[in-house]
C-alpha positions in Angstrom: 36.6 73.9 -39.5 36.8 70.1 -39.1 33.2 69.2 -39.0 32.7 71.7 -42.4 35.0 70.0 -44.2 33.4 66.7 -43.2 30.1 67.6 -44.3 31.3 69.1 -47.3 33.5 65.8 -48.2 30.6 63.5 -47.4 28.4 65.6 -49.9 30.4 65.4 -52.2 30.8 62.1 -51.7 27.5 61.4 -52.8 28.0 62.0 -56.2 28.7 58.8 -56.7 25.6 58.1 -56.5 24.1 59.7 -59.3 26.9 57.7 -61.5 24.9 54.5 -59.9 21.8 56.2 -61.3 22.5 56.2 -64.3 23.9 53.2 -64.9 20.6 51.2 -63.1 18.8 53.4 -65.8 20.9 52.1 -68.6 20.7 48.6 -67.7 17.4 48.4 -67.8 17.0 50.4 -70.8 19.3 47.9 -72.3 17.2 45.1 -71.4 13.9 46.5 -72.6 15.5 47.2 -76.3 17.0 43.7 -76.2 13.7 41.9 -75.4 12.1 44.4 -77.7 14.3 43.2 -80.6 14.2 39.5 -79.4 11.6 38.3 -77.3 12.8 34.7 -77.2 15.7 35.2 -74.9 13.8 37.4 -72.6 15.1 35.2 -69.4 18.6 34.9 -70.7 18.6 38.6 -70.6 16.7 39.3 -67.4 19.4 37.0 -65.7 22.6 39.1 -67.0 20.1 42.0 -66.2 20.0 41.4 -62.7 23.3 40.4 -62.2 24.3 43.6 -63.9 21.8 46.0 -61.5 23.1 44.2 -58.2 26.9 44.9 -59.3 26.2 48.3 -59.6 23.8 48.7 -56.7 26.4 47.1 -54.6 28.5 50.4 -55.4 26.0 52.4 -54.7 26.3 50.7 -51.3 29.6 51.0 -51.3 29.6 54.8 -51.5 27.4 55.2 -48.8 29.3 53.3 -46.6 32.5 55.9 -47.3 29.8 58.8 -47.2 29.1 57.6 -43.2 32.8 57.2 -42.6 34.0 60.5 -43.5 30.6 61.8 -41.7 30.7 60.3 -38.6 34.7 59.8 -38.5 
């Protein structure tokens, strides 16, 4: 009964995840309509970009980590 409700709680920990997804997609997406619009700042905006996809990357790391303590805890 234990390790059931382990695998189910790190599976369903994992959803996070998809939340991470999505917001990689939509930082992205908002950097390729801001240089669309204005092509001048391209590395202005490719800076904030990056800083933006490693803060949410890092919680996508961050949910894996709790996915492999509640599966191997």
């Amino acid at each position: 009964m234990l390790v059931a409700s382990q695998k189910i709680g790190a599976g369903l920990s994992t959803t996070g995840l998809a939340g991470c997804g999505l917001g990689i997609g939509i930082v992205f997406a908002g950097l390729l309509i801001s240089t669309a619009i204005n092509p001048f700042v391209k590395d202005d905006l490719f800076r904030v970009a990056m800083l933006g996809f490693a803060l949410t990357e890092a919680i996508a790391l961050f949910t894996l980590m709790v996915t492999f303590l509640v599966l191997f805890n």
